[in-house]
C-alpha angles and dihedrals in degrees: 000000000000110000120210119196129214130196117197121195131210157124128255095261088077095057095126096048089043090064092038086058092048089051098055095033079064096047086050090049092052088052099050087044090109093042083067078250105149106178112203116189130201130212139171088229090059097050128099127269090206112135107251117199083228088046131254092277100060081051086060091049092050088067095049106057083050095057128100094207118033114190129192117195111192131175121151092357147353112232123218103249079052091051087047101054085053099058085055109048081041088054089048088049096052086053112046095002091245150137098055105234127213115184110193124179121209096237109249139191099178124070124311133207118255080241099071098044085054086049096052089039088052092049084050093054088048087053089241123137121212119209118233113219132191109217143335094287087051096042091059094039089062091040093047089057084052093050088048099051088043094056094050098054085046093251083266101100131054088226118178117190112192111227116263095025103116123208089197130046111262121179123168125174106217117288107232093169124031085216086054129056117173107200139358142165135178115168 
């Protein structure tokens, strides 16, 4: 059984996404059972309170550089335990090139933190671009694909296929009808 730990980042304000993520990471986990897949998730909920001579934080960072998936969920803010985490899980990344990291923003209208816009402006200056999401149902939709494309790759290798670049041949004539397709070949 290979276990693959994931570390998802947040602050309080996501609780409810952060439940729904733990929800569906255990689903998954029920479903890759027989591919010797175990997913072990991480939050900050499910840590001890314990008091730590380095400090409860460095405990949480411990876990992080071990971890093979590292997720930050943002919405209003990010707080700086959260910020933290990153940096961590970023430094561990430049080094070994693990863990794999995924940043994903709740989608707002109202007022943000300060602390949100220098986060996003820090991601920009890395090159890296976040994915908004809407809700719970489109946050693991998004996360699912990620899984998907992980295991496939054996979780073993930072692969990054550009969109519309293609591993296997696709060609399709123009559907007219949707009764009707012309052509179509996927080999």
């Amino acid at each position: 059984m290979r276990k693959i730990r994931i570390f998802l980042a947040s602050s309080n304000e996501l609780k409810a996404e952060r439940e729904h993520f733990e929800i569906e990471i255990y689903r998954k986990c029920k479903a890759w059972f027989d591919r010797g897949i175990f997913l072990h998730l991480d939050i900050w909920e499910d840590l001890s309170a314990r008091m730590s001579s380095s400090g409860s934080q460095s405990e949480y960072n411990k876990l992080v550089v071990a971890s093979d998936i590292f997720v930050l969920l943002a919405h209003t803010k990010v707080g700086m335990y959260t910020a933290q985490e990153f940096q961590h899980a970023f430094g561990q990344f430049k080094s070994v090139q693990k863990p794999f990291i995924f940043t994903y923003f709740k989608i707002t209208n109202g007022a943000v933190d300060s602390s949100l816009l220098e986060f996003k402006q820090e991601l920009h200056n890395l090159g890296h671009f976040y994915s908004p999401f809407a809700d719970s149902n489109d946050l693991w939709n998004q996360f699912s694909k990620e899984l998907e494309r992980l295991e496939l790759a054996k979780f073993s290798e930072n692969l990054f296929t550009p969109i519309g670049s293609n591993t296997f041949n696709q060609t399709a004539s123009k559907i007219y009808n949707i009764n009707h397709i012309d052509n179509a070949n996927f080999s």
